[in-house]
C-alpha positions as CSV (number, residue, x, y, z in Angstrom):
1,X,110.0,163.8,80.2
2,X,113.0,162.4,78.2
3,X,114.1,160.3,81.5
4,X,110.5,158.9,82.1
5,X,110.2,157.9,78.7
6,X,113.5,155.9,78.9
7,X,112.7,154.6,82.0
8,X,109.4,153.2,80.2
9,X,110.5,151.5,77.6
10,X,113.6,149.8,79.8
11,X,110.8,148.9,81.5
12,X,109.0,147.2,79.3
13,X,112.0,145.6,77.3
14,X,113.3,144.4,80.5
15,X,109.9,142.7,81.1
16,X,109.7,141.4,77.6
17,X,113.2,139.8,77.7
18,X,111.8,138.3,81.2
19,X,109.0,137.1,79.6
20,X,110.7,135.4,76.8
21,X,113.8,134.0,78.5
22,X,111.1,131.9,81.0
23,X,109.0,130.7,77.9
24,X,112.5,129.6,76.4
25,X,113.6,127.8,79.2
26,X,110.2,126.1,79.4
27,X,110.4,124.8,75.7
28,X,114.0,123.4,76.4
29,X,113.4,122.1,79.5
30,X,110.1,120.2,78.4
31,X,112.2,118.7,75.6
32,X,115.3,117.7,77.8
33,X,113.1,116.2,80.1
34,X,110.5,114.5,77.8
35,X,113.1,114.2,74.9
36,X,109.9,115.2,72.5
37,X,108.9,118.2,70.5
38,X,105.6,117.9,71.4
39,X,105.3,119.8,74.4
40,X,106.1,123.5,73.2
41,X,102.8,124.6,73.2
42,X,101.6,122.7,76.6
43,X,104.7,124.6,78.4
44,X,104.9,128.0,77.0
45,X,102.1,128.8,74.5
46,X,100.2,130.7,76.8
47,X,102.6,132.8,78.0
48,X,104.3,133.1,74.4
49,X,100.6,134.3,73.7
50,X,100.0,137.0,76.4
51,X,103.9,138.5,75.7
52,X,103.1,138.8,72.1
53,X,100.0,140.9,72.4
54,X,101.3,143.0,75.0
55,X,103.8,144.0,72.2
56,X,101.4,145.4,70.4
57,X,102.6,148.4,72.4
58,X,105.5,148.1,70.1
59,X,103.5,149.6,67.1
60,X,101.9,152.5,69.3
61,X,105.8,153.6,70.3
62,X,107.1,153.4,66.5
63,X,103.0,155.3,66.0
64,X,103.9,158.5,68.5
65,X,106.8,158.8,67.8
66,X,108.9,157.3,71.2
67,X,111.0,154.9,68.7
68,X,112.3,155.6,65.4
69,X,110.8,152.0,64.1
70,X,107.9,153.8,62.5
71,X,104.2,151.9,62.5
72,X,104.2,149.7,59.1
73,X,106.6,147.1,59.8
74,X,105.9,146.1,63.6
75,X,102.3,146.5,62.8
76,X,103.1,143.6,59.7
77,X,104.7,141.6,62.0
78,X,102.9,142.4,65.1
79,X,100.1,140.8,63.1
80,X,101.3,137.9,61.4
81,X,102.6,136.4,64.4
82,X,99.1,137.2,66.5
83,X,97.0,136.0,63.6
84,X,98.8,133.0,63.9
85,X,99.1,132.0,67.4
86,X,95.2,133.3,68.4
87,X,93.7,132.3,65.2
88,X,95.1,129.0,64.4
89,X,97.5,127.4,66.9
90,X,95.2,128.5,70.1
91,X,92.0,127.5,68.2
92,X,93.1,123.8,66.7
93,X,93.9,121.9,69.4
94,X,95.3,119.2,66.8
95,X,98.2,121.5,65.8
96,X,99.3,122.3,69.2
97,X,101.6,119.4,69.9
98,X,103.3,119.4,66.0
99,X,107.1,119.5,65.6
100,X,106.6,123.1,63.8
101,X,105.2,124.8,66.9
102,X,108.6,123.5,68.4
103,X,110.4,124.8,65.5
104,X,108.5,128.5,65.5
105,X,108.5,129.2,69.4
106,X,111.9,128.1,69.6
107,X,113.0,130.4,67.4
108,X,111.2,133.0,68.0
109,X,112.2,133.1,71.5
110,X,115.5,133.0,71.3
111,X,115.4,135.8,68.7
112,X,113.4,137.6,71.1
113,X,116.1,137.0,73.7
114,X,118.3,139.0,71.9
115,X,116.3,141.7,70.4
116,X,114.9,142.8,73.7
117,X,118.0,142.2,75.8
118,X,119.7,144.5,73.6
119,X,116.7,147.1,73.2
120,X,117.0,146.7,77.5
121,X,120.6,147.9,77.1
122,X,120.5,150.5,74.7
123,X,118.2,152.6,76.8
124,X,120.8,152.8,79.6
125,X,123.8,152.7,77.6
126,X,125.7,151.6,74.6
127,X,125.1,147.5,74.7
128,X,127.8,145.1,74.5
129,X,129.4,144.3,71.3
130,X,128.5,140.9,70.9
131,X,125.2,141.9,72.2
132,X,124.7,144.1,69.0
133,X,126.1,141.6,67.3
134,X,123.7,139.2,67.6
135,X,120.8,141.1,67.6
136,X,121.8,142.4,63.7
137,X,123.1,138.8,62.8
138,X,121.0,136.1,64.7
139,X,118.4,137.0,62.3
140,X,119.4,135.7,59.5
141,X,119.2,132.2,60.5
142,X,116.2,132.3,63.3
143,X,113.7,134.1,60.9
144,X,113.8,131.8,57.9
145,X,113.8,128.9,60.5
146,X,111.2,130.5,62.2
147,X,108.9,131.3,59.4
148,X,109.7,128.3,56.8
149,X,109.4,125.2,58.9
150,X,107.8,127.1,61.2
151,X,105.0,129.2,60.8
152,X,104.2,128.6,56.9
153,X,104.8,124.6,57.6
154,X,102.2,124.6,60.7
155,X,99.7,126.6,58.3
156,X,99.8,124.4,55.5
157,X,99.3,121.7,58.3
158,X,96.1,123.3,59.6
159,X,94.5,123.3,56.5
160,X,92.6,120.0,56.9
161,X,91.5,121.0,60.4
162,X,90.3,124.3,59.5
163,X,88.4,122.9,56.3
164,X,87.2,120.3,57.9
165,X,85.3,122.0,61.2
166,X,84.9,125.2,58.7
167,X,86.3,127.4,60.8
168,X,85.0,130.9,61.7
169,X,82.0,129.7,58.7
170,X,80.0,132.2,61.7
171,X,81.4,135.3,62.1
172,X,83.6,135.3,58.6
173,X,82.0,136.9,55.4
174,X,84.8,134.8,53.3
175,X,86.1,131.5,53.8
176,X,88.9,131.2,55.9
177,X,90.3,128.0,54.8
178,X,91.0,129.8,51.0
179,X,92.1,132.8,53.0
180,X,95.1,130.9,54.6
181,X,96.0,129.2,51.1
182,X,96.3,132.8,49.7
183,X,98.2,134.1,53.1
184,X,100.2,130.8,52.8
185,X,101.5,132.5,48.8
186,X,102.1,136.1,49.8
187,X,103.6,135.2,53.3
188,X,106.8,135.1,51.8
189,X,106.8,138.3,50.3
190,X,106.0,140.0,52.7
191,X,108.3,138.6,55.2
192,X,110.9,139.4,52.9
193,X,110.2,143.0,52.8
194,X,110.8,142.8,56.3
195,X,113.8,140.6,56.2
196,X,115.3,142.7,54.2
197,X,114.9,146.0,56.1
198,X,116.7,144.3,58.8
199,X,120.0,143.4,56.5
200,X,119.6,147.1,55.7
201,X,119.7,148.1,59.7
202,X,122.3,145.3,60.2
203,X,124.6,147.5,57.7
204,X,123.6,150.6,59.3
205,X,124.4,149.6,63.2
206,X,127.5,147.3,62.8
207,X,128.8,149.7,60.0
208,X,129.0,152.4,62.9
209,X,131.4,149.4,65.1
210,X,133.3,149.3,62.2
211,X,134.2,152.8,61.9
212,X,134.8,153.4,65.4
213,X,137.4,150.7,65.8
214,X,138.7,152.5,62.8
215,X,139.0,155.5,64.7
């Protein structure tokens, strides 16, 4: 049972990393060969889309128990990013071809890169240093650049759009254009619960390096 359940989630790490090495290679190669930022969303947003809801899986592992992640955080950010790329960059076509979707998919792909490749890794063996090492540091610059002139920016851009074509006005009981202005104030908060966690699992994993070179 232990074996097939480490040969899952290789499986699906492996896949992931796949997926998310092909949607970064499509972002830089549409802006080497256009020389524009425009073009993120043309080249990899669907696929950047269909990769991030399959890792919704990521919350049922960390739910029964297959990963020690626990449900609360990958559901919070599970849900931040799909709220953002279903509900407002798929929806408003205006938004798709702004420097922040550049800036967030960019970011988050190359972060994803890492994180997966080294998830990949760890279920077959002990990952490279360097790959641990950039999966506890690379953080610290691609989620603030991911989420400040990323995310929040293209939010705060959509506003107009979404106030003036009332969005979901149908099937919302509440407006959604003051919903994103409140999201747009606690965002940071609660990204920075989860920002912080990882500093406290960057300690934890390159601590243990530390101490075995010690050793």
């Amino acid at each position: 049972m232990a074996k097939l359940q480490n040969l899952y989630l290789f499986s699906y790490n492996s896949l992931q990393f796949l997926g998310w090495t092909v949607a970064l290679f499509r972002i830089l190669s549409n802006f080497i060969s256009t020389k524009s930022v425009t073009g993120a969303y043309a080249s990899a947003g669907e696929l950047i889309c269909l990769l991030q809801c399959c890792a919704f899986l990521e919350v049922i592992h960390g739910a029964i128990g297959i990963v020690p992640s626990g449900v609360m955080l990958p559901l919070l950010q599970w849900s931040g990013r799909t709220h953002f790329l279903l509900a407002i960059v798929r929806q408003i076509v205006e938004v798709q071809e702004l420097p922040s979707v550049f800036i967030t998919f960019s970011a988050w792909s190359l972060s994803e890169v890492i994180r997966y490749s080294h998830y990949a890794l760890s279920c077959i063996g002990n990952p490279p240093y360097l790959i641990t090492y950039l999966r506890y540091t690379g953080f610290i610059l691609l989620y603030p650049i991911g989420v400040f002139p990323g995310e929040m920016w293209l939010m705060y851009q959509a506003l107009p759009f979404i106030k003036r074509t009332n969005l979901y006005a149908d099937s919302l009981p509440f407006s959604y254009y003051n919903f994103i202005k409140v999201l747009l104030l606690v965002y940071p908060l609660l990204w920075l619960k989860l920002y912080l966690h990882l500093f406290k699992q960057r300690r934890s994993k390159l601590g243990k390096y530390q101490k075995t070179k010690k050793i």
